[in-house]
N, C-alpha and C positions, 0 to 999 in steps of 0.2 A: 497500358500496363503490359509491358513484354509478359511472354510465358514460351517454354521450350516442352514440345511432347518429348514422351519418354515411355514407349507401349503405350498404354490408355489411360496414363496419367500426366495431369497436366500439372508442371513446377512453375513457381514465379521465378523469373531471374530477381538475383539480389538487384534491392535498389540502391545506388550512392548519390549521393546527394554533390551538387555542384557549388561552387564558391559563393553563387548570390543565394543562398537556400541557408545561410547563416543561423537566422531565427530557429528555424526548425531543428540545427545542431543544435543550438544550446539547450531550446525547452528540452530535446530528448537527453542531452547529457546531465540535465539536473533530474532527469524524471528517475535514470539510471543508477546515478548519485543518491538520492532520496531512498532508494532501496538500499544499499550499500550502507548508508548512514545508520540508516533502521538496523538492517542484521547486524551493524557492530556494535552496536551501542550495548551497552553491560552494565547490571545484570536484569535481564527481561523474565520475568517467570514465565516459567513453560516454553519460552522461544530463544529458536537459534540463538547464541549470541560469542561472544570472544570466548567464552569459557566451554563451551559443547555444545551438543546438537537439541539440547533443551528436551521436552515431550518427545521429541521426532525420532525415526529408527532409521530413516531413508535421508536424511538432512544434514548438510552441518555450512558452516559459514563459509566454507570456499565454494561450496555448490551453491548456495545464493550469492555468492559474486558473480561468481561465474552466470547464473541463472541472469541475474541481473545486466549485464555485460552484453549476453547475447538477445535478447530483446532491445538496448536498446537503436539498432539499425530501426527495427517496426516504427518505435516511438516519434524518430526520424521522420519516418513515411508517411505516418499520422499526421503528423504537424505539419510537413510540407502540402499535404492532398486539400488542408481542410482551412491554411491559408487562401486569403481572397472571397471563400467560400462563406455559407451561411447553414446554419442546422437547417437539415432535411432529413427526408427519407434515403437520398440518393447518400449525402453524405456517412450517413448512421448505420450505412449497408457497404458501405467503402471501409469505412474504419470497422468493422468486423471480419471482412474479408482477411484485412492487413489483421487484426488480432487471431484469428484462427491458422496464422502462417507464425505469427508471434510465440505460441502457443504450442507449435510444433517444435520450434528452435528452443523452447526450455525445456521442452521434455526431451530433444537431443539432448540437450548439455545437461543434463541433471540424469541421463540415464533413465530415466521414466519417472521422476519424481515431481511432484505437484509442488514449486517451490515460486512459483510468482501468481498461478491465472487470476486470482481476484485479483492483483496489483494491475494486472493486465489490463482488465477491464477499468476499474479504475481511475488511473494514471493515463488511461489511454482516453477515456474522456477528458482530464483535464487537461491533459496535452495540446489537444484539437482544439478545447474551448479555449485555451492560452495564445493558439495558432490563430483563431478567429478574429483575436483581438490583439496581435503582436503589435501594432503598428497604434495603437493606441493607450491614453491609460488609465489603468483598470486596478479596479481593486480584486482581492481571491474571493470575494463574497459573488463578484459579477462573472468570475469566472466561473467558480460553481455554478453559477444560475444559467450558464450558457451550454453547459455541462450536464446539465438537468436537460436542459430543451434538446439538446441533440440523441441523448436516453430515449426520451418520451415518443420517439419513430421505433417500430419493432422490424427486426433483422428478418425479412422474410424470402435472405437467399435460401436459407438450409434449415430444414428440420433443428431445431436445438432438443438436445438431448436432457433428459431428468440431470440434474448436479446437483452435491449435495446441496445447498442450498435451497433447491426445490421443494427435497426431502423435508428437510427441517420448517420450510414454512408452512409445508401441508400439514406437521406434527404441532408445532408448537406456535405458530401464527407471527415467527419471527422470518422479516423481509430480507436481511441479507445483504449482499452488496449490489443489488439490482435497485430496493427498498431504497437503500442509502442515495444512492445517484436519481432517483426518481424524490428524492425528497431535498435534490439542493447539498446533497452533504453537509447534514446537520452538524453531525459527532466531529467535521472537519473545520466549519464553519463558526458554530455558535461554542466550541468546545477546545477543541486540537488546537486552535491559533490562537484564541484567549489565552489558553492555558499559558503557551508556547512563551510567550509574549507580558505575560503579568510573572511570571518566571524570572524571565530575565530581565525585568526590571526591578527586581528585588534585589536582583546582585546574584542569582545563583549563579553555577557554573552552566555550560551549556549542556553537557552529560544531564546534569541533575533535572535542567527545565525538561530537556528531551521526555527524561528519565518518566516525571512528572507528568507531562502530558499523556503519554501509553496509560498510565494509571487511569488518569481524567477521564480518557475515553472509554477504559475496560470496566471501570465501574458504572456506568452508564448505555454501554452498547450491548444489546442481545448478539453475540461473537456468534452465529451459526459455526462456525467451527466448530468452536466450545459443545456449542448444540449436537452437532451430529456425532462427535467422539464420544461425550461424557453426560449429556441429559441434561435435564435441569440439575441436578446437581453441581455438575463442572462450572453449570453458568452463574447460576448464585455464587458458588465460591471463588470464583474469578472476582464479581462484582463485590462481594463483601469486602473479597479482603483488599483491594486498588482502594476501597473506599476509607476502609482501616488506615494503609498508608497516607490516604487524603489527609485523614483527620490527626493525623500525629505530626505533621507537619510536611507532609511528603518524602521524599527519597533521601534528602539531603538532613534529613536529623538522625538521631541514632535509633531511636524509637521506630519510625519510620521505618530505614533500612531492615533493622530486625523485623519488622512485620513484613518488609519486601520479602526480605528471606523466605519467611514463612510458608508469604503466599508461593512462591517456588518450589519451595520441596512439596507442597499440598498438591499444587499443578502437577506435579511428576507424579506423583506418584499416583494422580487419576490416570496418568497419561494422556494429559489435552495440554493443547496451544493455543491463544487466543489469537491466531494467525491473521481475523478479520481488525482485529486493534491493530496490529504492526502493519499491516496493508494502509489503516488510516491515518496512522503515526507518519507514515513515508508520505502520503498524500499532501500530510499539512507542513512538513518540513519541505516539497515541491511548489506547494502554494505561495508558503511564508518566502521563499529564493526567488518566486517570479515576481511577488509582489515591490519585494524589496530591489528589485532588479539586481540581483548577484549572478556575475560569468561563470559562478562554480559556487558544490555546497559545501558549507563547513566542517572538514571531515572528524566525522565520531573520536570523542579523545580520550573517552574510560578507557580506563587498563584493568589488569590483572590485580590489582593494591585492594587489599579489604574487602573482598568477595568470597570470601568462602561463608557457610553458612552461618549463622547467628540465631540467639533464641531469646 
């Protein structure tokens, strides 16, 4: 791994990938993609989406492109290191290295704003676990599971610092996106691809499955986001009301919508994001592209039309 002194700090040179390193382009441009898809998709309560910056003061949807865009060279790096390769300690400790260089290039491009790191971690296991098994084939259940095992080794180059997430499972005994990938990615697994997937074979449009699965997951996942902004409050009402739009027939009826609404202006105006949904929402639309073997992800196609709020 090249590096260039510079006084008493050591930089990685950027790495570029070469013509037979293919594989590793694509997982990383779908992992990239899969973000992308997320922030545009409309309308998300609480979150970034084509209409404003949702909850957020520091956020809005060019800055997670942009957020997006510039990680994914890492994502790249990920895939390429962990091809060939098998979960270890040595692996689990490479691919943190490359994510805490990742990690630095979003808070370039975003100015100092927190607009991918759970994605980071994340995406950046499933990337590896995608990489491990590129040349074989696999379903997204096995890649979770490989995903899981390269987790399950602890990063002991560097002190890890308290994050919120920490925070909140000391408080509220909610595991976070550590919990998630250490559990197989359930809410991605037994949930986000169901969903995804019984969606659109109903005939919805893809907006609306999309739309529908954030729901699925938000009404069932303890969102530590949710957690450390807004308390158990934010979290119940996150989960109530995705559960409300469940049962009215999801996004795509009218009933539904207007309860999406609902849940939106309620999310504002606690001011919380369910940031850790839209992290898992990108994950299963990453999963659903590898599984299916697509060269590119389907790009987000809600518009501006019938979004404003309802009651």
């Amino acid at each position: 791994m090249r590096t260039a002194n510079s006084s008493n700090t050591i930089v990685r040179a950027p790495w570029c990938p070469s013509l037979d390193q293919v594989p590793a382009v694509l997982l990383a441009f779908l992992a990239s993609q899969s973000l992308i898809a997320e922030a545009e998709l409309t309308p998300k309560p609480g979150l970034v989406d084509r209409r404003g910056p949702g909850a957020h003061t520091d956020l809005s949807l060019s800055i997670m492109k942009l957020s997006a865009l510039a990680i994914e060279p890492y994502f790249r790096e990920m895939a390429f290191v962990s091809e060939g390769s098998h979960p270890s300690q040595a692996l689990r400790e490479r691919l943190a290295l490359i994510g805490r260089d990742a990690e630095r290039a979003m808070f370039k491009a975003t100015n100092g704003s927190n607009s991918h790191k759970g994605a980071i971690w994340i995406l950046g296991l499933l990337v590896s676990a995608a990489a491990l098994q590129v040349h074989d084939e696999v379903a997204a259940f096995q890649i979770a599971a490989t995903a899981k095992e390269i987790a399950s080794f602890a990063d002991r180059a560097t002190p890890r610092p308290v994050s919120h997430g920490d925070i909140v499972t000391k408080r509220y005994g909610a595991t976070g996106a550590r919990g998630e990938a250490l559990g197989g990615f359930p809410h991605v697994v037994d949930i986000g691809l169901p969903t995804l997937r019984a969606k659109r074979a109903t005939g919805a449009t893809e907006s609306v499955a999309r739309l529908d699965t954030l729901l699925s997951i938000m009404a069932r996942l303890d969102d530590t986001c949710l957690l450390y902004r807004g308390g158990a409050e934010a979290l119940f009402t996150a989960k109530a009301g995705a559960a409300a739009v469940e049962r009215a027939g999801g996004s795509g009826t009218e009933i539904g919508r207007q309860k999406l609404f609902r849940l939106d202006r309620r999310l504002m105006e606690l001011g919380v994001s369910p940031g850790g949904c839209g992290d898992l929402l990108a994950a299963t639309l990453f999963l659903d592209a590898v599984e299916r073997k697509q060269d590119e992800m389907q790009a987000d196609q809600s518009g501006l039309e019938n979004q404003g709020g309802a009651d």
